[in-house]
C-alpha positions as CSV (number, residue, x, y, z in Angstrom):
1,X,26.6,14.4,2.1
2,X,26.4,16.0,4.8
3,X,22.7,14.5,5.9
4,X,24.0,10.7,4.5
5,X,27.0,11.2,7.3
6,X,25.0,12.0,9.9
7,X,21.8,10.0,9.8
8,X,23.4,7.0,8.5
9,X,26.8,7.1,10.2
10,X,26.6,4.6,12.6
11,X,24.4,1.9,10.2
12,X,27.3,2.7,7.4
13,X,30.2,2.8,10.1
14,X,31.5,6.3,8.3
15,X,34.3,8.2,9.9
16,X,35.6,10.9,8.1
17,X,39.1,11.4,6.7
18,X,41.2,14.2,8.9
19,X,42.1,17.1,7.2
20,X,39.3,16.4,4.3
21,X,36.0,18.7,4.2
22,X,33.4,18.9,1.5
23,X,30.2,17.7,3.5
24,X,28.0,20.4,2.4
25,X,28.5,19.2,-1.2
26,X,24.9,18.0,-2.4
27,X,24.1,14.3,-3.3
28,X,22.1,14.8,-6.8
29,X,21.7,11.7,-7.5
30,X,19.9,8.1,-5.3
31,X,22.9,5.5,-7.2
32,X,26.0,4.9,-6.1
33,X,28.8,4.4,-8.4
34,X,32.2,3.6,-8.6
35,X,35.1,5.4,-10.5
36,X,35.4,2.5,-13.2
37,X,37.4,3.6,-15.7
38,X,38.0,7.1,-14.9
39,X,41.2,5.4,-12.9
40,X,42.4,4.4,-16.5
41,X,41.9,8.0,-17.8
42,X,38.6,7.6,-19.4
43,X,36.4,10.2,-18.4
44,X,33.7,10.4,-21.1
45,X,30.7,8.6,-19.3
46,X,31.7,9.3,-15.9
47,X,28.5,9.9,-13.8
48,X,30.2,12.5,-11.9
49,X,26.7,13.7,-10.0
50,X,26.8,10.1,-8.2
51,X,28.6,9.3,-4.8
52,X,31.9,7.3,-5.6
53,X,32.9,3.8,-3.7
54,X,36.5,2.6,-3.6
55,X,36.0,-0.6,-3.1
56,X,39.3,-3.1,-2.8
57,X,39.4,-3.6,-6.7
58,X,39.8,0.0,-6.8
59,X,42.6,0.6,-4.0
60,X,44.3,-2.4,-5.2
61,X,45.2,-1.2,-8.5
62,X,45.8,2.7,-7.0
63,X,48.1,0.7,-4.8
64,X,49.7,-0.9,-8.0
65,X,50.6,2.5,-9.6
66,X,53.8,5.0,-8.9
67,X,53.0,7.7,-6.2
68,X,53.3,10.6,-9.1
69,X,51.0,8.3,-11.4
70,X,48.0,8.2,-8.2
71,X,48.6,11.7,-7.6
72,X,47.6,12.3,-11.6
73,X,44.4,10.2,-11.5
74,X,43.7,11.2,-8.2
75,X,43.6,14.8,-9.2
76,X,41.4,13.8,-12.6
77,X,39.2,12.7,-10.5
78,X,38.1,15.1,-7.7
79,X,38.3,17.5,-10.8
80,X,34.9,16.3,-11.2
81,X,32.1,17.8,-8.7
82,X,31.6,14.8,-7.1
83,X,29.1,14.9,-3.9
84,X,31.7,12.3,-2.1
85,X,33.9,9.7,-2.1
86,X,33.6,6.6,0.3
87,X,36.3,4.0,0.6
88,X,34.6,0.8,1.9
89,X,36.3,-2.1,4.4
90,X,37.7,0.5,6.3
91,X,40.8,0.6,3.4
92,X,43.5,3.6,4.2
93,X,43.6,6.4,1.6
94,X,47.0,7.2,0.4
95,X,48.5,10.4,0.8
96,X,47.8,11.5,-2.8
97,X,44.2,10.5,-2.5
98,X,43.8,12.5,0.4
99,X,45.8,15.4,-0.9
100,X,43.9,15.6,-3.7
101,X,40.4,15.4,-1.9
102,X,41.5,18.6,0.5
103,X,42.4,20.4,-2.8
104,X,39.2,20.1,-4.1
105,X,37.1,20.7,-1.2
106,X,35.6,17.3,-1.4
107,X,34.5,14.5,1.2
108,X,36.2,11.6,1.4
109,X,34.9,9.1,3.7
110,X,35.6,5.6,5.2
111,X,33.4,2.6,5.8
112,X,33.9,-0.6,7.9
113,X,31.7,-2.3,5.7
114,X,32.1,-5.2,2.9
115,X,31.6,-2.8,-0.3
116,X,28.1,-4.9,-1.1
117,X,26.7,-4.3,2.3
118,X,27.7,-0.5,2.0
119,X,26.0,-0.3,-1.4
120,X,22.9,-2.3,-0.2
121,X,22.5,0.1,2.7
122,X,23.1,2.9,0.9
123,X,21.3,2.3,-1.8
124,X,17.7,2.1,0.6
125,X,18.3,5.2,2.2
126,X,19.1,7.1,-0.8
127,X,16.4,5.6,-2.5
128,X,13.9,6.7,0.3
129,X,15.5,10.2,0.6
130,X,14.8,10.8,-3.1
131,X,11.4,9.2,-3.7
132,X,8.8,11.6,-4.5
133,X,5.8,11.7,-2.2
134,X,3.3,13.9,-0.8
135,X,0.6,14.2,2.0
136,X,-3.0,12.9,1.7
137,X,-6.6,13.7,3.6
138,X,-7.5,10.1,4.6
139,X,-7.3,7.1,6.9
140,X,-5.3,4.0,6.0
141,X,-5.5,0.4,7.5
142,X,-4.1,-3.0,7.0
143,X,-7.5,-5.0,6.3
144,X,-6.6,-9.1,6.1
145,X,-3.1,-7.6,4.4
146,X,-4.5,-5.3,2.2
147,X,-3.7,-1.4,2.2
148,X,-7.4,0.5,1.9
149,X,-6.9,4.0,1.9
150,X,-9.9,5.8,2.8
151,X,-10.6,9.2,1.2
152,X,-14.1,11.0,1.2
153,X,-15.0,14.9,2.1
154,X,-14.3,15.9,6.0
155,X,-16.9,14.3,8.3
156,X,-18.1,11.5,6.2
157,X,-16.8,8.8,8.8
158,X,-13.4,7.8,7.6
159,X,-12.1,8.0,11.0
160,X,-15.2,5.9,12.4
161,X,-15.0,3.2,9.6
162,X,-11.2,2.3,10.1
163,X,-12.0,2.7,14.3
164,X,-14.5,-0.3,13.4
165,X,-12.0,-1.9,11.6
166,X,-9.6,-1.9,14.3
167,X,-12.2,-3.4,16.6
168,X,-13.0,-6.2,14.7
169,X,-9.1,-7.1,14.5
170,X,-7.7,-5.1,11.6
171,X,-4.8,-2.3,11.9
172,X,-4.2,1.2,11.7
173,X,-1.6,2.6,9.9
174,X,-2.1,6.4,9.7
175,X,-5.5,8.7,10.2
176,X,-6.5,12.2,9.3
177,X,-2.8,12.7,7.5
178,X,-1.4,10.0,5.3
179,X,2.0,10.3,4.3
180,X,2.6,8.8,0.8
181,X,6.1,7.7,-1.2
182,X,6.5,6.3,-4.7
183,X,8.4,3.3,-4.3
184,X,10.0,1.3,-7.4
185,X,7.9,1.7,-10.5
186,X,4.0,1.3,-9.1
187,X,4.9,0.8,-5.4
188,X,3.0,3.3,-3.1
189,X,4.0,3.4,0.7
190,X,1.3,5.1,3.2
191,X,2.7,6.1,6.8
192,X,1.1,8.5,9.3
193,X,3.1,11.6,10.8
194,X,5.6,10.9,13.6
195,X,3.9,13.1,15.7
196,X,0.2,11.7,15.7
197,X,1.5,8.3,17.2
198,X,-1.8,6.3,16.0
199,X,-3.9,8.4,17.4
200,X,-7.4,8.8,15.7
201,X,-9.6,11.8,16.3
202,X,-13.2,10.9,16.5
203,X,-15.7,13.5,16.7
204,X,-17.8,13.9,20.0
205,X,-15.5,11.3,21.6
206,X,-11.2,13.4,20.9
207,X,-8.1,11.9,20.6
208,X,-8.3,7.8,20.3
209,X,-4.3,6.8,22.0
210,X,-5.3,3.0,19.1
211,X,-2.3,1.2,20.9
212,X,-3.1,2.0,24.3
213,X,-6.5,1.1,23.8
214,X,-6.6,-1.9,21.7
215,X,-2.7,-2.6,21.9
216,X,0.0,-2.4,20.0
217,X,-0.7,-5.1,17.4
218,X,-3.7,-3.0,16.5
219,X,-1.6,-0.7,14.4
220,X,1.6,-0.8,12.1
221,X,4.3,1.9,11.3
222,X,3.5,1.6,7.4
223,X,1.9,-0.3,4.4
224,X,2.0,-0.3,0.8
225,X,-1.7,1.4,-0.8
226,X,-3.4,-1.4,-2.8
227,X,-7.1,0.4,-3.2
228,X,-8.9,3.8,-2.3
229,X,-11.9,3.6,-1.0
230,X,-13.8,6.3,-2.0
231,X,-16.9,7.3,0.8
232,X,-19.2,9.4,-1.0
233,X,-23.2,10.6,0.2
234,X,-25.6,8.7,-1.9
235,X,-27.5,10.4,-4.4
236,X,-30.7,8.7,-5.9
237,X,-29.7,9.9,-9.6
238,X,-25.8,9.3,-9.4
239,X,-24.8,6.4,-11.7
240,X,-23.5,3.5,-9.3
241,X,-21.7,0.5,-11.2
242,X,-23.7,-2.5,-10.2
243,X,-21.0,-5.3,-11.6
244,X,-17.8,-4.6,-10.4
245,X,-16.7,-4.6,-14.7
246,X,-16.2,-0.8,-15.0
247,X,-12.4,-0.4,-13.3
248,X,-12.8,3.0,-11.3
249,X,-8.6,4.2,-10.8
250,X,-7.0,7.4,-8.9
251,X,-4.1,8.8,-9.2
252,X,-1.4,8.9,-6.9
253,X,2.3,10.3,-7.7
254,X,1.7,9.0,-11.3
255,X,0.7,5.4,-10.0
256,X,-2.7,4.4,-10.5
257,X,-4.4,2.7,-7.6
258,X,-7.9,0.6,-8.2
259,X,-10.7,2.6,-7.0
260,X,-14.2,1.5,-4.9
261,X,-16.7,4.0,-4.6
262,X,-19.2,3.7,-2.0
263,X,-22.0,5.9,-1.3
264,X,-23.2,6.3,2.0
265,X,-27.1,5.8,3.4
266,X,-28.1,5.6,7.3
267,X,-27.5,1.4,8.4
268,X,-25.6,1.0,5.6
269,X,-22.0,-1.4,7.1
270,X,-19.2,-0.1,5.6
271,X,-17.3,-2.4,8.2
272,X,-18.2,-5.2,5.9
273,X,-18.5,-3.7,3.3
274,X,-14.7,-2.6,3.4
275,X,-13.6,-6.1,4.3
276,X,-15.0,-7.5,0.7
277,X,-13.2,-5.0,-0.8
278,X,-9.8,-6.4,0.6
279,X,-11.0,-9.9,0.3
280,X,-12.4,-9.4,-3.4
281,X,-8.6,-7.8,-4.1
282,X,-6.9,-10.6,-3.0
283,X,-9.0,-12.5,-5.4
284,X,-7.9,-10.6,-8.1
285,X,-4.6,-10.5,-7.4
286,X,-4.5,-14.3,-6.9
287,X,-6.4,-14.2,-10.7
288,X,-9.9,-14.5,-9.7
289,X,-12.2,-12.2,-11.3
290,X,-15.9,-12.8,-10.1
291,X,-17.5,-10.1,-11.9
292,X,-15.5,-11.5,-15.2
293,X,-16.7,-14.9,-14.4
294,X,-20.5,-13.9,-13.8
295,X,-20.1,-11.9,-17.1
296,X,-18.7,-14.6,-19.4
297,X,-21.5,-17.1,-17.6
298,X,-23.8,-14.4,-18.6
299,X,-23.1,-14.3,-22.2
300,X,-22.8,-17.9,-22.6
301,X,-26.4,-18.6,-21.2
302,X,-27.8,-15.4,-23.7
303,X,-25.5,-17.2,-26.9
304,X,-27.2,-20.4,-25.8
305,X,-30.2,-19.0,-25.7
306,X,-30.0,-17.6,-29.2
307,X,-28.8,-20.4,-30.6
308,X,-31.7,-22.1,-29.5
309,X,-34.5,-19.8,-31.3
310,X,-32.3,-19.9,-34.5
311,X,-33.0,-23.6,-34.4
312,X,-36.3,-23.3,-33.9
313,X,-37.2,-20.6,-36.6
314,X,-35.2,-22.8,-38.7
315,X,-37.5,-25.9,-38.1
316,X,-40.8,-23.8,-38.9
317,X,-39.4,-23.0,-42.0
């Protein structure tokens, strides 16, 4: 509670009842819920783990019952170990509420906001707080909208591909150290660390200040992952698919992402290269499958094809 008070007290308008404590009391939970029926004595599928809102439904009918009535609810319910409670519209607590809360060591909070912005607001940050992510070796850029992550062994030119990309008009999101969150249910969300600032380390040259340089609408603060681009050395025997059929994936925090490998040889312009790849993604995503296409065209002109000597074996006989 005590991080959801302090990071988000001023978006959430929170001020903290006097005389009330309980801020060290961990949030286990990213929903929000309200006390429901617990206020009618039914306690059986309380999500207890969850911050509590008191919305006006809620005060109203406290408000409704005799002072020694609240008191007993009021008492059933910080019985629980709740992480908080937040009354929103900055609503008053009665006396019994508040006693209550200070007898069980728990927060109780007030919001100036409507009880569906509080719970939309909320809701984000706990969401974000709770997603699970993790740190990856690789550059990431915005290429005509698409997220291309760029992964590969240290030295292969990462760095210098998304650099060119950047040049030609494209943006930088994070190099060297992506950080990645699992959004929703197949959502990824690549950002680089606060402290590199867009800067890009290219070897022989240093550090690259990418805003300062190419300006500021060169880069952007974050972007969802859409496809890995995998920068490999060639090898003359290694077994390259030729069609675009074969559906390479990796997986990231349980999400698979669509997977291009490219193998590197001297001239070879990954610039371009990488560009096709975010062009030929939108043409998937928009339901546009070339490599399908060509294949069905394919296997139409081969059944044609048969169908043709069938006829003609069947006239020499």
């Amino acid at each position: 509670m005590q991080a959801l008070f302090d990071r988000m007290r001023e978006a959430l308008q929170l001020e903290q009842v006097a005389g009330t404590d309980g801020l060290d009391r961990q949030i286990k939970s990213p929903n929000i819920s309200s006390p429901g029926l617990v206020l009618a004595g039914y306690v059986e599928r309380f999500p207890a783990n969850r911050v509590q809102i008191f919305g006006e439904t809620e005060m109203t009918y406290l408000a409704s019952l005799s002072s020694a009535e609240r008191r007993r609810i009021m008492k059933l319910f910080f019985a629980f170990p709740i992480p908080g409670a937040v009354i929103t519209k900055g609503q008053r607590p009665s006396a019994e509420m508040v006693d209550e809360a200070v007898r069980a060591g728990a927060a109780l909070l007030i919001s100036g906001l409507k009880t569906n912005d509080f719970y939309s607001q909320a809701k984000s940050w706990l969401e974000e707080e709770f997603a699970a992510s993790t740190n990856l070796h690789g550059s990431l850029a915005d290429v005509f909208g698409v997220g291309l992550l760029f992964i590969g062994r240290s030295g292969i030119g990462k760095s210098e591909c998304v650099l060119d990309l950047v040049e030609r008009g494209h943006r930088l999101v994070a190099d060297d150290l992506v950080q990645v969150k699992r959004r929703g249910t197949g959502i990824l969300i690549g950002r680089g660390h606060e402290l590199q600032r867009h800067c890009m380390e290219i070897r022989g040259v240093g550090l690259v200040d990418i805003p300062a340089v190419f300006g500021i609408r060169a880069v952007r603060q974050q972007k969802r992952i859409e496809v890995v681009v995998q920068l490999e050395d060639w090898q003359q025997d290694a077994d390259v698919d030729r069609t675009g059929l074969d559906v390479e994936t990796t997986t990231i925090l349980d999400i698979e992402v669509p997977t291009v490998s490219v193998p590197l040889i001297p001239g070879k312009n990954v610039t371009v290269i990488a560009e096709v790849i975010a062009l030929n993604h939108l043409l998937l995503y928009s339901g546009v499958d070339p490599a399908a296409r060509f294949n069905e065209r394919l296997k139409t002109r081969m059944r044609a094809a048969t169908d043709i000597r069938r006829s003609l074996q069947e006239d020499d006989e």
